[in-house]
C-alpha positions in Angstrom: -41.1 98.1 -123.7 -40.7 100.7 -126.4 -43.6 101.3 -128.7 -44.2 103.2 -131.3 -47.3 105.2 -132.8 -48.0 105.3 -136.3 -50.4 107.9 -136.7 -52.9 108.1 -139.6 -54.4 111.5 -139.7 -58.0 112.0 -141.9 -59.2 109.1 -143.6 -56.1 107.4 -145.2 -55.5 103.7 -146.0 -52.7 102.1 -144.7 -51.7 98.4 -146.1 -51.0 95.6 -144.4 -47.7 95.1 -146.3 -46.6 98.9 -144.4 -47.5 97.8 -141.2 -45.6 94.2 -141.9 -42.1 95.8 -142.8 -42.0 97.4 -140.3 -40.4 94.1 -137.6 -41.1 90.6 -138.4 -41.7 89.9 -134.9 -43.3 92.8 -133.9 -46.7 92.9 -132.6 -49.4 95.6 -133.1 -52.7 97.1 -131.7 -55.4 99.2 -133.1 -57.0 102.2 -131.3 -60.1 104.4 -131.8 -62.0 101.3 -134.0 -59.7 101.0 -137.2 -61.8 98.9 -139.9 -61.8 97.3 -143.2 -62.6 99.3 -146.0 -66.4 99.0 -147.1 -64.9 98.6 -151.4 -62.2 97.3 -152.6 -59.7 99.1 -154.4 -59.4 100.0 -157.7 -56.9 97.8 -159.3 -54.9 100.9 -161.2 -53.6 101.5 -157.6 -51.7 98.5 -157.1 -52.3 98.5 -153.5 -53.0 95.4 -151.5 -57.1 94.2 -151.1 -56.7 94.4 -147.8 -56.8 97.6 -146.3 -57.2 99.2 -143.1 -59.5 102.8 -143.1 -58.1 105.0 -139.9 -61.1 107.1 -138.8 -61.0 110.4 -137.2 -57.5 112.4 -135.4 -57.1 110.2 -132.8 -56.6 106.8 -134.8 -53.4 105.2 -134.6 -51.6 101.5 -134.6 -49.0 100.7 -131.7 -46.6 98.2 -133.0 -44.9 96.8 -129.9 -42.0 94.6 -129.8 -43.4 91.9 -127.8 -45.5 88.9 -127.7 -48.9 88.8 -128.0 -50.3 90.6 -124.8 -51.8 87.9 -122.4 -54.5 88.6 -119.7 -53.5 88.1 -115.7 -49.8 86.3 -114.8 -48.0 84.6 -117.9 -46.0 81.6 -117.0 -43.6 82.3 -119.7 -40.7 83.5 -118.2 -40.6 86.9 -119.6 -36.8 88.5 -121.3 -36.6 91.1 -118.2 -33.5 92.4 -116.4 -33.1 93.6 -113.2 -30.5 95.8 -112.1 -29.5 95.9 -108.6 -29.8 98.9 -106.3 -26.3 99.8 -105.8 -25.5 99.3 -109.4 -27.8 102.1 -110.9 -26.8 104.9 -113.0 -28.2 107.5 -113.5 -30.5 108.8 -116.4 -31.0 105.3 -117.4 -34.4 103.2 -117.9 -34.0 100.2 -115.6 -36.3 97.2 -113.6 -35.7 97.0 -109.8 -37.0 94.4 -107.0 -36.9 96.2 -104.2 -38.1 95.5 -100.3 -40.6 99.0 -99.1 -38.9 100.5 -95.9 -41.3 103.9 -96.1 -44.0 105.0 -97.7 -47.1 107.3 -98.0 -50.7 105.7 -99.4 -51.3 107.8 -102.7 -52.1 111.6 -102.1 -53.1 114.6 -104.5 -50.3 116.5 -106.4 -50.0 120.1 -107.0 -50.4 119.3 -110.7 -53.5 116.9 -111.5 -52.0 113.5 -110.7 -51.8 111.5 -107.7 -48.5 111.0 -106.1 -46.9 107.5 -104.6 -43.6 108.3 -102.7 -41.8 105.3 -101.4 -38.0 104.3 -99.9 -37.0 100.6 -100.7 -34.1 98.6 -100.2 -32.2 95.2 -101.8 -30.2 92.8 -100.4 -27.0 95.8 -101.2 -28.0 97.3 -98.4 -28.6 100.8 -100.2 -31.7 102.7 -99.8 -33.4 104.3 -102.9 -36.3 106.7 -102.7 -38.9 106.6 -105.5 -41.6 108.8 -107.2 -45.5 107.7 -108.5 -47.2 110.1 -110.4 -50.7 108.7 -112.1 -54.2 110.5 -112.4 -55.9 107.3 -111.6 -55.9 106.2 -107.9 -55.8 102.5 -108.9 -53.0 102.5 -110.9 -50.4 103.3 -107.9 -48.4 100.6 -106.1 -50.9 98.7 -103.5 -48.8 98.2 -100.6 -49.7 97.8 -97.0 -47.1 97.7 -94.8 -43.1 98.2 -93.9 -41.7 94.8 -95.7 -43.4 94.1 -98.6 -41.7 93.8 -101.9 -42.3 95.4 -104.9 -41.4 95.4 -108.5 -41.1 98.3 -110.7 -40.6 98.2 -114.4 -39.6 100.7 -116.6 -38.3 103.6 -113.7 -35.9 106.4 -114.9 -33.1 106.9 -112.8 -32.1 110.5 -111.5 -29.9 112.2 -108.8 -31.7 113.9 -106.3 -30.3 115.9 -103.5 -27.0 113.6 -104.0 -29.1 110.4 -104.0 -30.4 108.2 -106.3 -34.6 108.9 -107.0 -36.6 106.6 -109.1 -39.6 108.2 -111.5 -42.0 106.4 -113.5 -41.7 107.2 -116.7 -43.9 105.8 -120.4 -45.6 101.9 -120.3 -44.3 102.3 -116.2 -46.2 99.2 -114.2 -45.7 97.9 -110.1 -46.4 94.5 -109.5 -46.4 94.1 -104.9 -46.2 91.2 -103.1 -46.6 90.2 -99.1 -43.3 90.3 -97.2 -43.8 87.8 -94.8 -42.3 84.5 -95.2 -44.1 81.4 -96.2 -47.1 83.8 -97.3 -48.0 83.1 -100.9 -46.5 84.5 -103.3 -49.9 86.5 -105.0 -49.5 89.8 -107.0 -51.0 92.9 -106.0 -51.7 94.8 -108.8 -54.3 96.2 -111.2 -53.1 95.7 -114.4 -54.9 93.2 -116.2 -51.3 91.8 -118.2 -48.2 91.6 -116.4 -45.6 89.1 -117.1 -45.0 86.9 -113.5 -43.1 83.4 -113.8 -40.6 81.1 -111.4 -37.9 83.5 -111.5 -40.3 86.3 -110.0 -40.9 83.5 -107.2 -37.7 83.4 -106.7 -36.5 86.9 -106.6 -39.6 87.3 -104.1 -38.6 84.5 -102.1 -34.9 85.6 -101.8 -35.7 89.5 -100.8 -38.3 87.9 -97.9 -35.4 85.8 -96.7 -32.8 88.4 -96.6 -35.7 91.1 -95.3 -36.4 89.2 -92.3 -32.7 89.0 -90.8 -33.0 92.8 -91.0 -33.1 95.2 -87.7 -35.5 97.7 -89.7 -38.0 94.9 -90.7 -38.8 94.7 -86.5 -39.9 98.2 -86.5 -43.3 97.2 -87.1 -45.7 99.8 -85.8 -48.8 98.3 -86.0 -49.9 98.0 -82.8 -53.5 96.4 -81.2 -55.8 98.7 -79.4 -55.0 96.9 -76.1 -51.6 98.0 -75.9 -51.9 101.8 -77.0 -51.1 104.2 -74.8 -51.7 108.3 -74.5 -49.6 109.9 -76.5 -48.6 107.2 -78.7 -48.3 107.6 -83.3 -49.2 103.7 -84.0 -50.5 101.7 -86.9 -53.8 100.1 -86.3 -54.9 97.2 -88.2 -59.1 96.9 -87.8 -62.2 96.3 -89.3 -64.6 99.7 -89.7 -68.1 98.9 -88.0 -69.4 102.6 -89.1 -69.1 106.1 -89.9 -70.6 109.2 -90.0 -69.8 112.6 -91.8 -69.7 115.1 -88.8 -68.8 118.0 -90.7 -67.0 119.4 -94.0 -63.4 119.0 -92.5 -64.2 115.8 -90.3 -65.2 111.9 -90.7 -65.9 109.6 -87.9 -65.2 106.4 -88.0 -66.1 103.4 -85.7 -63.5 100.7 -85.9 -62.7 97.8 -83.5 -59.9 95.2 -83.6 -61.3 92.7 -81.3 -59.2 93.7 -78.4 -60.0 95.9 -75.3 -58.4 99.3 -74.8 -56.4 99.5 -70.8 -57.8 103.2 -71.3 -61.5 104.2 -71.1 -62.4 105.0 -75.0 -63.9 108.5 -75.8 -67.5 107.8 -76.8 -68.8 110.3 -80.1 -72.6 110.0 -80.6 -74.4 110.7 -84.0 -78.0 111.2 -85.1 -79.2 108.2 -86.0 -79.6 108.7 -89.3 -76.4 110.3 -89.8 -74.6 107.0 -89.1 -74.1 104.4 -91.8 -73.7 101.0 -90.9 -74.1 98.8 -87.7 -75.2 99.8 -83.7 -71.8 99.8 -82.1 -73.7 100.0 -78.4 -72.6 96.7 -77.2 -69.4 97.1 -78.4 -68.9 100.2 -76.7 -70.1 99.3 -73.2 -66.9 96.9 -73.4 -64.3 99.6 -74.2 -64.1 97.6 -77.5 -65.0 100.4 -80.0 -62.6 103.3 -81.3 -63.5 106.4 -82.5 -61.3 108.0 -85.3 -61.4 111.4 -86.2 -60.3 111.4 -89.8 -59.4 115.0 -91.2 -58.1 117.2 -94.9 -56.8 115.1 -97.0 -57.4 111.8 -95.9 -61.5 112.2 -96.3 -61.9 111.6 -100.0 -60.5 108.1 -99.0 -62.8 107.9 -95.9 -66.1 108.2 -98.0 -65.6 105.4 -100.5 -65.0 103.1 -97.2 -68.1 100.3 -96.5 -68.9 98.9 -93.1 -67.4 96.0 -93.1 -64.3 97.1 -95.2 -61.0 96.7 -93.0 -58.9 99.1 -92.7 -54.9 99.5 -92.2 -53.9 103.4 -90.4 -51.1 104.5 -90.4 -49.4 107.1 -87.8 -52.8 107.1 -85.9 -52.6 109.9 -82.8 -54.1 108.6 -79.3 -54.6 111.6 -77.0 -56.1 111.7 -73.8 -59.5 114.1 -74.2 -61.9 115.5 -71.3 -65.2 114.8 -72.2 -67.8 117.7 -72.1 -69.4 118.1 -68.6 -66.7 115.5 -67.4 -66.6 115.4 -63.6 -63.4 116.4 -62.0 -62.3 112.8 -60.4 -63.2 111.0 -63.6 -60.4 109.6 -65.7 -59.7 111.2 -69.0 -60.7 109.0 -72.2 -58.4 108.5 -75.0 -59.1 109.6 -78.6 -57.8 108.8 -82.0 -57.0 111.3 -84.6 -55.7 110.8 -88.3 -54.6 113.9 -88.5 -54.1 115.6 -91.7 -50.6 115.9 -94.1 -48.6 112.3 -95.3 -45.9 112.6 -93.0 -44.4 109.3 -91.2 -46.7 108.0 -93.9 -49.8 109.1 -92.4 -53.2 108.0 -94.3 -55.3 105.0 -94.4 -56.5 102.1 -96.8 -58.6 99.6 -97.0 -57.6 95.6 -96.9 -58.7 92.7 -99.1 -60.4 90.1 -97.2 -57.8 87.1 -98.6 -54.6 89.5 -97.2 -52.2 87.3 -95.1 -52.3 90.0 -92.3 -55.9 90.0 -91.6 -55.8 86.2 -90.5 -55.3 86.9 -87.2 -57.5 90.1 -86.8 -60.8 87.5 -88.6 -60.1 85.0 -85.4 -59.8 87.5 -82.7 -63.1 89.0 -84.1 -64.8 85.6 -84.7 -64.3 85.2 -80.4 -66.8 88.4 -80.1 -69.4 87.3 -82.7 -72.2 87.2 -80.7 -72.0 90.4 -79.6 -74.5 91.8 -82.4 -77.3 90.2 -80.6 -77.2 92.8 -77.5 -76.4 96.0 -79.9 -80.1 97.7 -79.1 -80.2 101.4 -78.2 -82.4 102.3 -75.3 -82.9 105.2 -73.3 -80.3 104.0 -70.5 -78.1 103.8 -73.4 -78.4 107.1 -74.4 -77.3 108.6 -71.2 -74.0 106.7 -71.5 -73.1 108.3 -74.3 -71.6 112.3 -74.6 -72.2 114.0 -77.7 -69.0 115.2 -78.5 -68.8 116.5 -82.4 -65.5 117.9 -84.0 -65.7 121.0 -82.4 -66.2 119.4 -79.1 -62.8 117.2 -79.4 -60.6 119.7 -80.5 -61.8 122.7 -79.6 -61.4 121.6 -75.3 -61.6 123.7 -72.5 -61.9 128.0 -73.6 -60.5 128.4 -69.9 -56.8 127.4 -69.1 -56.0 123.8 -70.4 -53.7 121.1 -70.2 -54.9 119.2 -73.4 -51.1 120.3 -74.7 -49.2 118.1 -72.4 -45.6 117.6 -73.0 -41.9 119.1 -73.2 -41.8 122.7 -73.9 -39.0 123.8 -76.4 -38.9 127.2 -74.6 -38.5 128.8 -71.1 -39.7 131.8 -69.5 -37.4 134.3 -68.3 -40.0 136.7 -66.9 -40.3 137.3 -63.0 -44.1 137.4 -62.9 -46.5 134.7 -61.9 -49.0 134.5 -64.5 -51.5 132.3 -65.2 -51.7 130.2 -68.7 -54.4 130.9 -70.6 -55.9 129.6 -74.3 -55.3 131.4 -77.4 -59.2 132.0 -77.7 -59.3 134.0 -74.1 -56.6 135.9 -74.7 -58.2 137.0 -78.1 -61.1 138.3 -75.7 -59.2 139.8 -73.1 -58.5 143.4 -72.4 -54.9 145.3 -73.2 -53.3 146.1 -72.0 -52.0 142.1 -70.6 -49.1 140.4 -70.0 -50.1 135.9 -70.2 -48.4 133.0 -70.7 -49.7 130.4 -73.5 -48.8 126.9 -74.4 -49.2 126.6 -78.8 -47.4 125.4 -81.7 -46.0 127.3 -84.5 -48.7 127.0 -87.6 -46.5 129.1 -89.6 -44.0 132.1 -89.6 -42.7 135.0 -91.9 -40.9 136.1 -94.5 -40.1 132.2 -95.1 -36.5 134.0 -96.6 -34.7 134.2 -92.7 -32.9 136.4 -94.7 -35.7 139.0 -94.9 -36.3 138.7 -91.3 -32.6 141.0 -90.5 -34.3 144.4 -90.2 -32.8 148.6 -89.8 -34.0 150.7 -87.2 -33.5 153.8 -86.5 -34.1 154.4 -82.1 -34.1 158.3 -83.7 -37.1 158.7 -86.0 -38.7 154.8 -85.5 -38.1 154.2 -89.3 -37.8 150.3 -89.9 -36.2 149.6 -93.3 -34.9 145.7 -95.2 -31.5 146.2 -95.1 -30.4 146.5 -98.5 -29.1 144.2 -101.2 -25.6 143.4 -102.8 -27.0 144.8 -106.1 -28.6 148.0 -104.8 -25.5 148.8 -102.7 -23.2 148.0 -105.8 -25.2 150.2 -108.0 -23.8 152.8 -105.0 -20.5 152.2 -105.8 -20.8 152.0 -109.4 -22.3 155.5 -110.0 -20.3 157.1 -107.4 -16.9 155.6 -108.9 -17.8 157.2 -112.4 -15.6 160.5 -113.3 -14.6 160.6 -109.4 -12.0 163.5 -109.1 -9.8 162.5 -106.0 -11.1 165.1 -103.0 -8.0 167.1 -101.3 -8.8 167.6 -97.9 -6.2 169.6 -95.6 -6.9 167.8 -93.2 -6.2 164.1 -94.6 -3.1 162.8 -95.6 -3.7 160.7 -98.7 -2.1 157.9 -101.2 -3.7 156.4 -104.3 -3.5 153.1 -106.9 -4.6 152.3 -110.0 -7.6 150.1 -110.1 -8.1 147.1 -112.3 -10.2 149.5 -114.9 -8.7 152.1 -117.1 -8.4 155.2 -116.0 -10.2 154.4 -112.6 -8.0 155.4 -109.4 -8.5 154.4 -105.5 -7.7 157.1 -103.0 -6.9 156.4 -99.1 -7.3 158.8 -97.0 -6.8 159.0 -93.4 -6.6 161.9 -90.7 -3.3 163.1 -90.2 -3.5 162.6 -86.3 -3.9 159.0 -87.1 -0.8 158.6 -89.0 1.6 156.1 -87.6 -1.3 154.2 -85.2 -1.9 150.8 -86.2 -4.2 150.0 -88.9 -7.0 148.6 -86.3 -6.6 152.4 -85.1 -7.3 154.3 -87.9 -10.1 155.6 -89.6 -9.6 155.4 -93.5 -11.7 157.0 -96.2 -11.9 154.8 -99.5 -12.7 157.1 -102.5 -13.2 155.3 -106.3 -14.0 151.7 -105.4 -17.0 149.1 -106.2 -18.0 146.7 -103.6 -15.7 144.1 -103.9 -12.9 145.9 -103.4 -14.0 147.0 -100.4 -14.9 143.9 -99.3 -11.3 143.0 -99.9 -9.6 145.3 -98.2 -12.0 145.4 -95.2 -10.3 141.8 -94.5 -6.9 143.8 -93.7 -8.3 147.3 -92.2 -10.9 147.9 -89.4 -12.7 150.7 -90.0 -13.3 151.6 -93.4 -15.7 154.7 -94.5 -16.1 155.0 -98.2 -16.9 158.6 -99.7 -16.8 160.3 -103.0 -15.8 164.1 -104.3 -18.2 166.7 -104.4 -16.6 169.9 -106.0 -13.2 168.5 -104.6 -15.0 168.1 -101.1 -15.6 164.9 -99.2 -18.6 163.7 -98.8 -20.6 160.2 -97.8 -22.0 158.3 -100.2 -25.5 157.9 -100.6 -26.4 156.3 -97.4 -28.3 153.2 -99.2 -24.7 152.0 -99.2 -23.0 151.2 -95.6 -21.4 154.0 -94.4 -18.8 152.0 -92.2 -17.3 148.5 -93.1 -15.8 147.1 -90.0 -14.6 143.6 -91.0 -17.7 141.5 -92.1 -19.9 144.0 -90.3 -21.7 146.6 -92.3 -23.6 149.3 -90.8 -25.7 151.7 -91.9 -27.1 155.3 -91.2 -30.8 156.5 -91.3 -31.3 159.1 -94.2 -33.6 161.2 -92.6 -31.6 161.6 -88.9 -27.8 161.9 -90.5 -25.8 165.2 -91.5 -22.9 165.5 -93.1 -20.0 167.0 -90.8 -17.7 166.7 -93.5 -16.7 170.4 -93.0 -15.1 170.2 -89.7 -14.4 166.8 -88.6 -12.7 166.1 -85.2 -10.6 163.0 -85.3 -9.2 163.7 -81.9 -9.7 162.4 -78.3 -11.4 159.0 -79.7 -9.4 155.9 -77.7 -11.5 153.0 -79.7 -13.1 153.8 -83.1 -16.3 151.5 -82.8 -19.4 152.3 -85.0 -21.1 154.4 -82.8 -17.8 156.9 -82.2 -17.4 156.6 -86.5 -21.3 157.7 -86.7 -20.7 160.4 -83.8 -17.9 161.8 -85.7 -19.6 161.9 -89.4 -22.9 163.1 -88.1 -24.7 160.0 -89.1 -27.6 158.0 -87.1 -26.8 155.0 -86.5 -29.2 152.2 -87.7 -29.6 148.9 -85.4 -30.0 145.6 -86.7 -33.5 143.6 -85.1 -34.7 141.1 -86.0 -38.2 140.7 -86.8 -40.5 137.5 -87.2 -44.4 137.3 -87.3 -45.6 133.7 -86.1 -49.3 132.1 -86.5 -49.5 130.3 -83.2 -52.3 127.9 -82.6 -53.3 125.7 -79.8 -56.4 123.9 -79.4 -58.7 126.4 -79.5 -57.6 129.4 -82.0 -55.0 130.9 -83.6 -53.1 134.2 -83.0 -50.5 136.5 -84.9 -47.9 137.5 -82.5 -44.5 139.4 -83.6 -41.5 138.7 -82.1 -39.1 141.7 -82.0 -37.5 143.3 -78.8 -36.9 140.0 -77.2 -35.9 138.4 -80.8 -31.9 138.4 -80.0 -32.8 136.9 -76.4 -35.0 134.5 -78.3 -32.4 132.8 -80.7 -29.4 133.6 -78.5 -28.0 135.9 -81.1 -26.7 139.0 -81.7 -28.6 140.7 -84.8 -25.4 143.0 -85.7 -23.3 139.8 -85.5 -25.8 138.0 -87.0 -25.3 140.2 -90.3 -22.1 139.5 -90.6 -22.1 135.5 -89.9 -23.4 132.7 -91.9 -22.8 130.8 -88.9 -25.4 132.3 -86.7 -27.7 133.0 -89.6 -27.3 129.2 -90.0 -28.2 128.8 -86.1 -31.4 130.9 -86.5 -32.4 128.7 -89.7 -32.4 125.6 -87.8 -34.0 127.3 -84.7 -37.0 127.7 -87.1 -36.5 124.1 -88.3 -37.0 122.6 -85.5 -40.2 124.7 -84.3 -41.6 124.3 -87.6 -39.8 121.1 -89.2 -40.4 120.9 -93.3 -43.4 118.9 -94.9 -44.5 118.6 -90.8 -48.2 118.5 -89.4 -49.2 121.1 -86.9 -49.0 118.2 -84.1 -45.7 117.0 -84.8 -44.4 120.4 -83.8 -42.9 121.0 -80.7 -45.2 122.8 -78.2 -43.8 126.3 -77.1 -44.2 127.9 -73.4 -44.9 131.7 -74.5 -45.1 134.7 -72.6 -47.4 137.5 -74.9 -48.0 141.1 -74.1 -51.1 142.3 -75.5 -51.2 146.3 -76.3 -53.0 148.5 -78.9 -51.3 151.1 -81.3 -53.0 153.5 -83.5 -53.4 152.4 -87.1 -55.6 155.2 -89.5 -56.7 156.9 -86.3 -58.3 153.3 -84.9 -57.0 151.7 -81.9 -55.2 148.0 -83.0 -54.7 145.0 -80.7 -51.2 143.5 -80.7 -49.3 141.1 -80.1 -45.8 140.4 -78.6 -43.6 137.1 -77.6 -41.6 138.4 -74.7 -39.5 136.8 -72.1 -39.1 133.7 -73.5 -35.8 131.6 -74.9 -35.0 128.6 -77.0 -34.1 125.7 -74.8 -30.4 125.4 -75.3 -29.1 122.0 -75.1 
């Protein structure tokens, strides 16, 4: 609904009979207290009585071109369109029904606004993802679960990574309703005018219909406490009994569904007067209470919630936990995490008491009502319980531990029979060690793969980024300027006129190579930028290119390659190379690789590594560790081929992918079997403890 501001700035009257003309059936609102003014005018200004005094900047009049706003559902059937999914353009303004196949409960923006992000669907069959941004919590779409419809009005239409992306845009509004069928049809929704008639049944009515014949509406994955197992990511539908703040970082909450765990429940005791709300005691003799650890960004949700409130989780964690002093033949307990990050939709939000799916949660609870008469703490009681805080629950075992159970993505390739040990006791062991450790990638660097190609020299240690197209090009550039061809006796050489003016392009090749094949020879390339000898290293091997000094030949500078060899470039260390220019020996060489060319130009040969530093992290600490000598082993790549290969560069990208997916939490990483040697080098005359991933190998499938 477009609208339009007329702003009165200062004190200025504005007639009736201005605001009139401007659409018979328009409709305006005041802002910021307009009122009558306190005289009339005088007469002389032939201005109507009537008059409207606009006080201070802000004042202004919407004129709207709609009815008369009405408060809660109109029964009118309102003049609204509604375009189907597969029929939207983009850059357009449209209305869409839609049926919610993903999203994530409202979280905080990098900017100052909240954001929704949702996937939804139509009876087209195409699949739509949409964007929420509003400063105020309450405004965003209320929606509980996989199924449920919504409507959005007013939702500009954009391309986005070739799909079509919805984004609320001026006078936006969502109006949700319960997907199940035969539900009522209520509106979920906290504006206090919305326009909702028969058709809007209708169109509800149809999409449930449709919705429920679909494969994807069965995914539910809300599952009851009886029927989790270790391991699992569920949704949890329950009713929050109590909570306590254990620390900054960490929330507990006690929450039951009425059902009884197969798996013995990790008890978490609290002070007394740390907990808000009811005893849980009975309840938790009977397996019947759950403790969630709620972490980051989902605690400014957690601690508005009431006892009492219930609750809908989503992508809870169940993982089985050792409990402090825990006796050997004991059965591990199982724990719930809502761990941080929104992905899978992760988060958690709290359930009216008239929602449709909490009818069968209030009668499985009413069967356990009189329970609350045995919930008294005694000494006896006490003894059942472990105090387990935070730090307790994720931070296990400092010895060796099997907390991290699972697949690894790696494999050892080292002969030795080491022990695994935690992050934390490696931190305090001695170097030099050699140890295996289970963890997950946290994070990695440079983020640019790119940046990870490094040059080293096995001469003089140096480690240098190999360089870029522009720095190399500046090479050619300069070195092409006023070049005077080179006459060497020893060289045979032809020439051709570049592209520019007055710019020629020398060959030169050994005279004892004359008549080989071209895969044979050794060619100098005097006069030419980058591209060109990019070109012609398509058609020739080896390619050197030089540049006249006082009609001598000479290397370029050696920030530029000083060997093109197909798509391979490679490149000499400044401070181990000499120029042997003055008498070179073509002769006796069978196979002119790179390091013959470098033998026979006096130049040290640089070797591509590759070099990544990884945060690791298990459940106890983290650690930096480099990966470097074994890197090639590692990826199952060749760093000088590598270079040259957008393939294999493309391989190593989605090797890091896949350790450290996008937008993932740390647990929904893959864990990583790692052998690490531990060593010191000397950094300003102080002894430095490092680390190195060694011996280990990407599973290949």
């Amino acid at each position: 609904m477009a609208s339009k501001c007329l702003e009165r700035r200062s004190k200025r009257r504005t007639p009736f009979r201005e605001l009139l003309n401007i659409h018979q059936s328009m409709s305006f609102s005041l802002a910021r207290w307009p009122r009558t003014s306190p005289s009339l005018p005088d007469k002389g200004d032939k201005l109507h009585p009537c008059q409207l005094e606009m006080d201070g900047q802000d004042a202004c009049v919407y004129v709207c071109p709609s009815a008369a706003p009405s408060h809660g559902p109109s029964s009118s059937e309102a003049k609204y369109t509604y375009v189907p999914l597969n029929d939207l353009k983009p850059k357009t303004v449209v209305n869409v029904y839609g049926v919610v196949t993903f999203f994530k409960q409202p979280f905080p923006s990098k900017g100052s606004d909240y954001c929704s992000t949702l996937k939804i669907t139509d009876q087209s069959d195409v699949k739509v993802g949409c964007n929420i941004f509003s400063k105020k919590l309450e405004d965003h779409p209320v929606i509980f679960r996989v199924g449920d419809i919504i409507r959005l009005h007013r939702f500009k239409t954009d391309m986005f990574r070739d799909s079509m992306s919805l984004l609320n845009t001026f006078g936006w509004s969502t109006v949700t309703f319960d997907g199940t069928i035969d539900s009522p049809v209520v509106p979920r929704t906290s504006s206090k005018s919305f326009h909702f008639g028969e058709s809007d049944i209708r169109t509800v009515e149809e999409l449930r219909q449709w919705a429920a014949n679909q494969s994807w509406i069965s995914k539910d994955l809300t599952v009851s406490l009886s029927l989790v197992k270790p391991g699992m990511y569920f949704d949890l539908t329950c009713q929050l009994l109590a909570k306590a703040v254990m620390d900054s970082r960490c929330i507990l909450l006690k929450v039951w569904d009425g059902t009884k765990c197969q798996h013995p429940l990790l008890k978490v005791a609290v002070a007394s007067d740390a907990l808000e709300g009811e005893s849980t005691v009975a309840k938790d003799r009977m397996n019947l209470t759950a403790n969630v650890l709620v972490y980051d960004n989902h605690l400014e949700v957690a601690r508005d919630l009431k006892p009492g409130t219930f609750l809908q989780l989503y992508n809870l964690h169940a993982l089985l936990q050792r409990a402090p002093d825990q006796q050997p033949d004991q059965p591990d307990h199982l724990s719930f995490h809502l761990h941080g990050g929104t992905s899978y939709g992760r988060g958690l939000r709290s359930l009216p008491v008239e929602s449709p799916a909490l009818q069968s949660l209030k009668s499985v609870l009413e069967k356990h009502v009189d329970l609350d008469e045995y919930d008294e703490v005694n000494d006896g009681t006490l003894l059942e319980i472990w105090y387990t805080p935070p730090e307790a629950v994720v931070l296990p075992n400092d010895e060796e531990t099997e907390a991290d159970t699972g697949p690894s993505y790696t494999v050892l390739t080292c002969e030795h029979n080491t022990r695994r040990l935690t992050l934390a006791r490696v931190k305090r062991s001695t170097p030099p060690l050699s140890c295996h450790v289970r963890a997950r990638v946290k994070k990695y660097k440079p983020q640019q793969l790119y940046q990870c190609l490094k040059l080293f020299c096995s001469n003089c240690k140096t480690m240098e980024d190999v360089p870029d197209d522009s720095a190399v090009a500046k090479v050619f550039r300069e070195s092409a300027k006023d070049n005077q061809a080179c006459d060497e006796q020893w060289a045979a050489t032809s020439s051709a006129s570049s592209r520019e003016p007055g710019r020629t392009i020398s060959m030169h090749i050994s005279r004892d190579m004359v008549g080989e094949s071209s895969h044979m020879q050794l060619i100098f390339v005097e006069g030419t930028t980058l591209d060109e000898i990019c070109v012609l290293s398509r058609d020739y091997k080896n390619l050197v290119p030089v540049r006249s000094v006082n009609g001598r030949m000479t290397l370029m500078d050696l920030t530029a390659p000083f060997l093109f060899s197909g798509d391979k470039r490679c490149y000499g260390c400044k401070q181990c190379s000499v120029n042997t220019f003055q008498n070179p020996v073509f002769t006796g060489v069978e196979t002119w690789d790179e390091q013959a060319v470098a033998k026979a130009l006096g130049v040290q040969l640089m070797q591509y590594r590759l070099l990544i530093q990884f945060e690791l992290e298990d459940q106890t600490d983290t650690l930096e560790a480099v990966l470097w000598e074994n890197a090639e082993k590692f990826f199952h790549v060749s760093a000088v081929d590598a270079s040259g290969s957008q393939d294999l560069q493309d391989k190593i990208q989605t090797v890091m992918d896949t350790i450290q997916p996008p937008d993932s939490s740390l647990e929904e990483r893959p864990l990583l079997d790692l052998c690490l040697s531990v060593y010191t080098v000397k950094d300003n005359d102080r002894n430095k403890v490092c680390y190195q991933i060694t011996n280990t190998e990407i599973k290949e499938e």
